[in-house]
Backbone as JSON Lines, residues from 0, in Angstrom:
{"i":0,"aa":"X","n":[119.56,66.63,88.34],"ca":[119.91,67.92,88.86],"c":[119.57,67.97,90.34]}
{"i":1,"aa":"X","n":[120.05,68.71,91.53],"ca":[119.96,68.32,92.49],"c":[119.61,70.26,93.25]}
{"i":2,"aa":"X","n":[119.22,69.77,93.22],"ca":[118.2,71.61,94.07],"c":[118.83,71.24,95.83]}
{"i":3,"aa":"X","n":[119.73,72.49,95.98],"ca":[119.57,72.78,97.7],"c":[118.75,74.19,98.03]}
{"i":4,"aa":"X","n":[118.22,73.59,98.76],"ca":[117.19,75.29,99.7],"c":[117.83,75.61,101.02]}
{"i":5,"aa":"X","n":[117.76,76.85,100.92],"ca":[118.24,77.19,101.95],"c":[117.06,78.54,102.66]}
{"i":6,"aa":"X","n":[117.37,79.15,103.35],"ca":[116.88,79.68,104.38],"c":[117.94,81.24,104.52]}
{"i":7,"aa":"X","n":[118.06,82.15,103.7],"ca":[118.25,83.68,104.31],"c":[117.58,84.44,105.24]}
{"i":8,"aa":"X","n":[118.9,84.74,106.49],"ca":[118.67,85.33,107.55],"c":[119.56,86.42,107.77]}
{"i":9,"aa":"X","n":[118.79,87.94,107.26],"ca":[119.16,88.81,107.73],"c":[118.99,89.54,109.46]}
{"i":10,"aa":"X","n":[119.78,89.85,109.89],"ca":[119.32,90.29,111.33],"c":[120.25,91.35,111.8]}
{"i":11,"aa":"X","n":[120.33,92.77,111.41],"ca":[121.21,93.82,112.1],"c":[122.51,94.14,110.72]}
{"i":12,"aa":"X","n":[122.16,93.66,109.92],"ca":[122.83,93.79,108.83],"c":[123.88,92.79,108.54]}
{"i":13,"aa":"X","n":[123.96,91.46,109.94],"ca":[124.34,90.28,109.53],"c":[123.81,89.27,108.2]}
{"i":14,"aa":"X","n":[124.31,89.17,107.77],"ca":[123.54,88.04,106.49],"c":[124.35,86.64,106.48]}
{"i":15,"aa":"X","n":[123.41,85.77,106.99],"ca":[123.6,84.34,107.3],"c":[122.45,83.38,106.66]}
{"i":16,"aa":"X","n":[123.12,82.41,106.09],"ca":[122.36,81.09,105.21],"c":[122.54,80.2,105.56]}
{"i":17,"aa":"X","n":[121.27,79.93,105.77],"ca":[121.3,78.05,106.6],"c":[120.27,77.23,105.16]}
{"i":18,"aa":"X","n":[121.6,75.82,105.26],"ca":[120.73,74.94,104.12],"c":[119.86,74.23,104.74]}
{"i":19,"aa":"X","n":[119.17,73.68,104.03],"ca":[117.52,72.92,104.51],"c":[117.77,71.87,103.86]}
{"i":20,"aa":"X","n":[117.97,70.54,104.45],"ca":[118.07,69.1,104.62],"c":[116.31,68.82,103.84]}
{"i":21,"aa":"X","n":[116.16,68.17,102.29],"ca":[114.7,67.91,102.37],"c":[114.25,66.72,103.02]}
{"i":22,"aa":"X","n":[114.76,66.01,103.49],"ca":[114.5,65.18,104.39],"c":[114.04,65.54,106.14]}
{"i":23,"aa":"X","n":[114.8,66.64,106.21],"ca":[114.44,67.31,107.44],"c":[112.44,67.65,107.94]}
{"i":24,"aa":"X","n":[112.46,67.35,109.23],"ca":[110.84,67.31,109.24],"c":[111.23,68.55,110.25]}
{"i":25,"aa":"X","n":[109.72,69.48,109.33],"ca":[109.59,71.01,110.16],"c":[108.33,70.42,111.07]}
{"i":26,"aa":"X","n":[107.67,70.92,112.17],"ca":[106.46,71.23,112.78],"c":[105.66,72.74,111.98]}
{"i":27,"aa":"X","n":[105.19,72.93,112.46],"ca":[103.96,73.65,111.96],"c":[104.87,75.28,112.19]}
{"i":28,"aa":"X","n":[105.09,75.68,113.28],"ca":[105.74,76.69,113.48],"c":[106.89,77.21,113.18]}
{"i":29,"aa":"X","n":[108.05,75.92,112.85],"ca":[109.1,76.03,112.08],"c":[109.21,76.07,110.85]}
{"i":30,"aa":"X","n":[107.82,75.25,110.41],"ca":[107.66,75.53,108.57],"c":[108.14,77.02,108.36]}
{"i":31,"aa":"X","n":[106.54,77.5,109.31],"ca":[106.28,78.77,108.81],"c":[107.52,79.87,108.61]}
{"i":32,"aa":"X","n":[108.24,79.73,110.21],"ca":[109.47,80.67,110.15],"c":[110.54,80.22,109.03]}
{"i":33,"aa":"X","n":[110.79,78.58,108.44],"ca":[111.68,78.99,107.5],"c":[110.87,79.06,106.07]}
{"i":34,"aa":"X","n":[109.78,79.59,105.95],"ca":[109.29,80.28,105.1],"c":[109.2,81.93,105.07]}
{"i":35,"aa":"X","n":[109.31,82.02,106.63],"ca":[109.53,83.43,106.38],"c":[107.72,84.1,106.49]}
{"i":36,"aa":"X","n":[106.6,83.08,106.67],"ca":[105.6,83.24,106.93],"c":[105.14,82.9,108.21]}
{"i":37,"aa":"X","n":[103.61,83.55,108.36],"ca":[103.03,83.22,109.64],"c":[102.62,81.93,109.61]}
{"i":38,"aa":"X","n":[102.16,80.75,110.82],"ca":[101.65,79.39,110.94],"c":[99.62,79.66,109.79]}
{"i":39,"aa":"X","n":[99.64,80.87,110.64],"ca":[98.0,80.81,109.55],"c":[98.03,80.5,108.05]}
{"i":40,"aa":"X","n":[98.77,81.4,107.42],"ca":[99.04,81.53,106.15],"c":[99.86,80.13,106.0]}
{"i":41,"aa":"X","n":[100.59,78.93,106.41],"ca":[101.11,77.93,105.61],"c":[99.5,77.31,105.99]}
{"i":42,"aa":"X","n":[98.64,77.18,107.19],"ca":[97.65,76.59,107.21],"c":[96.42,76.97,105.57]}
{"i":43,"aa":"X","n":[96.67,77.57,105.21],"ca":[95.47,78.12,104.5],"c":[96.41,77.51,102.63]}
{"i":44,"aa":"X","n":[97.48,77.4,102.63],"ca":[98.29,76.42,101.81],"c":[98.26,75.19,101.74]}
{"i":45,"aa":"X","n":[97.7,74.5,102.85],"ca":[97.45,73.19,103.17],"c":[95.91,73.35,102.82]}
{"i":46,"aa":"X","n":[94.5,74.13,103.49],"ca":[93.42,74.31,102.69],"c":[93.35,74.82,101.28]}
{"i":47,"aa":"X","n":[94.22,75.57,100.68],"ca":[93.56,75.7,99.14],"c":[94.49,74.54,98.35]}
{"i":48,"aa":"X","n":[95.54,73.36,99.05],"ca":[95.99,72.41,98.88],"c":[97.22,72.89,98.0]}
{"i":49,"aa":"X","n":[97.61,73.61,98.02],"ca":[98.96,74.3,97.54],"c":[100.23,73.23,97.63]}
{"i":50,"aa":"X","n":[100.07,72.81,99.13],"ca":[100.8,71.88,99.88],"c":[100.49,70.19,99.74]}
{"i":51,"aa":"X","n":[101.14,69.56,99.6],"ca":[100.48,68.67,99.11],"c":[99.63,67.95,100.54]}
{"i":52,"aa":"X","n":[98.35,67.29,100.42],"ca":[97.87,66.61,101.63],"c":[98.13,65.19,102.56]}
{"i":53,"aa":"X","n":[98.17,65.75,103.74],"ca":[98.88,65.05,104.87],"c":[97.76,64.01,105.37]}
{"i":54,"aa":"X","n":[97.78,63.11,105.88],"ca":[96.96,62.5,106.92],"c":[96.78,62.84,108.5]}
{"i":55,"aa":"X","n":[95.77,62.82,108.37],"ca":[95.39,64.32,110.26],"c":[96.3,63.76,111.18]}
{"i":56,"aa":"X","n":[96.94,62.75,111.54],"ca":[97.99,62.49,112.09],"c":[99.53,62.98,111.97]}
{"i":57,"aa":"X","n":[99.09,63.37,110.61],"ca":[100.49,64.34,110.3],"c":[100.24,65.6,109.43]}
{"i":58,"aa":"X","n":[99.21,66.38,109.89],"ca":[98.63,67.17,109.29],"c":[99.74,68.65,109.28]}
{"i":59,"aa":"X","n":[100.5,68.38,110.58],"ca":[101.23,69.33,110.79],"c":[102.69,69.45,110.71]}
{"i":60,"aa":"X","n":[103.18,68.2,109.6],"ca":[104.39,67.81,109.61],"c":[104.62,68.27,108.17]}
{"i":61,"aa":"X","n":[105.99,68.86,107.57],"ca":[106.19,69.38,106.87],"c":[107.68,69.35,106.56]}
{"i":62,"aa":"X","n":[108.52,69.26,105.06],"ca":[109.24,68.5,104.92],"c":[110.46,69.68,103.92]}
{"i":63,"aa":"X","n":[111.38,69.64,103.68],"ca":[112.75,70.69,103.19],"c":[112.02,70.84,102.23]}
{"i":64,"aa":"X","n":[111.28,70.09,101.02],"ca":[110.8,69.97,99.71],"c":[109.52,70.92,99.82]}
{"i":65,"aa":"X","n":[109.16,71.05,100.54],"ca":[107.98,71.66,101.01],"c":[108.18,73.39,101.06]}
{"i":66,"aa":"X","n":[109.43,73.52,101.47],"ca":[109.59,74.9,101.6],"c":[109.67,75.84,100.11]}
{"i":67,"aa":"X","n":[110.39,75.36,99.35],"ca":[110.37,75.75,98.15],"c":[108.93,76.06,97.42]}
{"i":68,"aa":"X","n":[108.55,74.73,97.66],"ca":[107.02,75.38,97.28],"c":[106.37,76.25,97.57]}
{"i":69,"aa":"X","n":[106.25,76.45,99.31],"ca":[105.94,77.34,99.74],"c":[106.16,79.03,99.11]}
{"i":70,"aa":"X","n":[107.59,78.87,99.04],"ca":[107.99,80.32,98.75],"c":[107.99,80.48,97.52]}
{"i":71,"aa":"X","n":[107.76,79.54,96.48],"ca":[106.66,80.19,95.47],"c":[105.63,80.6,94.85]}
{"i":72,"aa":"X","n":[105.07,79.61,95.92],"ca":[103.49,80.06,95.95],"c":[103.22,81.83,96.66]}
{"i":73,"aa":"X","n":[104.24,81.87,97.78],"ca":[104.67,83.39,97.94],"c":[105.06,84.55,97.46]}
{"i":74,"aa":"X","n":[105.77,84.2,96.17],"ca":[105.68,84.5,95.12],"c":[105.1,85.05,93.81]}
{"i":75,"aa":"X","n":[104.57,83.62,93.92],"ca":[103.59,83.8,93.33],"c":[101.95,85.24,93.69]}
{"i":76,"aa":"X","n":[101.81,84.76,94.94],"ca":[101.34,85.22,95.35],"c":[101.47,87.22,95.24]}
{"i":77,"aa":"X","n":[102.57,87.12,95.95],"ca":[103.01,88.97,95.37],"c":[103.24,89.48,94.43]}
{"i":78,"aa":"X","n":[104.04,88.7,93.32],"ca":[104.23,89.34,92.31],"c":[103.03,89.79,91.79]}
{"i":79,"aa":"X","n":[101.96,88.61,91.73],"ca":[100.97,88.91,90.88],"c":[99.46,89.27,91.96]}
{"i":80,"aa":"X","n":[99.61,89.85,93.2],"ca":[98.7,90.11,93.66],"c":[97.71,89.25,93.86]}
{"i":81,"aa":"X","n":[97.85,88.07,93.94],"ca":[97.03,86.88,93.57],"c":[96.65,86.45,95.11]}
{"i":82,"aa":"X","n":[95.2,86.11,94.81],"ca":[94.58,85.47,95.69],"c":[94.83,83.69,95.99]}
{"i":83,"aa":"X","n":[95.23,83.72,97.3],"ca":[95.34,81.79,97.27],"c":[94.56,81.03,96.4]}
{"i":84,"aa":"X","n":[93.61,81.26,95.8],"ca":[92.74,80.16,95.15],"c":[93.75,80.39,93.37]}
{"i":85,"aa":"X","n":[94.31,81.66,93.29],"ca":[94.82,81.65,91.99],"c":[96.06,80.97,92.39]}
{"i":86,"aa":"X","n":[96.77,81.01,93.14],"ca":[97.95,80.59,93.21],"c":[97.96,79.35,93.07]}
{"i":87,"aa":"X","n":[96.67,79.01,93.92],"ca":[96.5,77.0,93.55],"c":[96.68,76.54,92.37]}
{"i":88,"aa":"X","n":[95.48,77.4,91.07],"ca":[95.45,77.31,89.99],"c":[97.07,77.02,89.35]}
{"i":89,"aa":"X","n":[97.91,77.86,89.33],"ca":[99.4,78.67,89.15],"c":[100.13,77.07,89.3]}
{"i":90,"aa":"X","n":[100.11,77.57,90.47],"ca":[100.83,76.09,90.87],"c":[100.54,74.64,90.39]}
{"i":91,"aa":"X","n":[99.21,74.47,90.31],"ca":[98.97,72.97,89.22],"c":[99.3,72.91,88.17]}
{"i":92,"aa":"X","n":[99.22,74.33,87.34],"ca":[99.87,74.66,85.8],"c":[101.32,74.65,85.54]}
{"i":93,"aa":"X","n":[101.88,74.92,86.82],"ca":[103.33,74.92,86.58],"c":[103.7,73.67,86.69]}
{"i":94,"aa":"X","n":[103.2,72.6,88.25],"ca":[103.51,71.51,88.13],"c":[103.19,70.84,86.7]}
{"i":95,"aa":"X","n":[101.95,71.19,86.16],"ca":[101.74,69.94,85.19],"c":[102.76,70.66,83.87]}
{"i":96,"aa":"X","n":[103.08,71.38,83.75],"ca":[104.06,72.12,82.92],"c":[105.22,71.1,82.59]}
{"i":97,"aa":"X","n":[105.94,71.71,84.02],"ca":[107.28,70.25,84.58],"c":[106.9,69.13,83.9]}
{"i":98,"aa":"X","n":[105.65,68.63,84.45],"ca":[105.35,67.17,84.47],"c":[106.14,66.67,82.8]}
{"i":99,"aa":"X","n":[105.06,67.37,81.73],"ca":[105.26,67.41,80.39],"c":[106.37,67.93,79.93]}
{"i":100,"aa":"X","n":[107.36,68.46,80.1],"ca":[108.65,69.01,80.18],"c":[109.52,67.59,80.32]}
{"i":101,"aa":"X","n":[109.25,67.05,81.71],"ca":[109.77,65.52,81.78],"c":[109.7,64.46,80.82]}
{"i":102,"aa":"X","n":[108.36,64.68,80.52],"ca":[107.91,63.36,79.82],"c":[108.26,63.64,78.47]}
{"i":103,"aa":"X","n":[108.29,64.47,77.62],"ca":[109.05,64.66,76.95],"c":[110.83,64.51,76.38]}
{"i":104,"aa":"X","n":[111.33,65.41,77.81],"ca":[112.71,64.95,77.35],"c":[113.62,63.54,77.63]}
{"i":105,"aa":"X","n":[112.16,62.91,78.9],"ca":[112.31,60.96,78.53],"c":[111.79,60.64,76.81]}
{"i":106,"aa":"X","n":[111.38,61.19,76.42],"ca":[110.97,60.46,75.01],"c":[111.49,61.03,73.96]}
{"i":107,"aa":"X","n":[112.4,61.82,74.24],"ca":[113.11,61.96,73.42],"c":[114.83,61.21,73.4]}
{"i":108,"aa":"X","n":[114.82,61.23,74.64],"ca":[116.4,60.52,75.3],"c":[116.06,58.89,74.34]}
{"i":109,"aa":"X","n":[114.48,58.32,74.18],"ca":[114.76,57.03,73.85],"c":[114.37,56.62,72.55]}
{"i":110,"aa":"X","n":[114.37,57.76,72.03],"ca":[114.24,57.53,70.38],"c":[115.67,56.74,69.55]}
């Protein structure tokens, strides 16, 4: 299955969508804007490790695949009033969710 992200930009009652290449590399400030968040708040995603971890050489490099996450952890975050440290939680449960979701419907494909 093949997931595109994109990026909604309302501005004056224009509504324009730009897709996001996951190969595409954001900087720190462009993450944030096509998240739609401030640079602090993706920083504090990278500390409660929401994001997955970079090497300090590329601490500030950030990737199309990345955004999605982001904006569910944003999500996450509002719907449920949730503090970053729950969302971390959230987010490992969902990944490991997937994970077993996968591994499953491989073991079943090879019965």
């Amino acid at each position: 299955m093949t997931t595109i992200h994109y990026r909604e930009i309302i501005s004056n009652g224009h509504h324009d969508i730009e897709i996001i290449d996951e190969s595409y590399c954001f900087d720190l400030y462009h993450f944030a804007q096509a998240c739609g968040q401030s640079p602090e708040w993706v920083l504090q995603l990278l500390e409660y490790e929401i994001l997955p971890a970079r090497p300090d050489e590329r601490i500030h490099q950030f990737f199309g695949e990345d955004v999605s996450r982001a904006r569910r952890a944003y999500r996450l975050q509002r719907d449920f009033e949730a503090s970053l440290s729950a969302v971390a939680m959230m987010m490992d449960l969902i990944d490991e969710v997937q994970q077993l979701r996968k591994q499953t419907r491989h073991h079943h494909q090879h019965q």
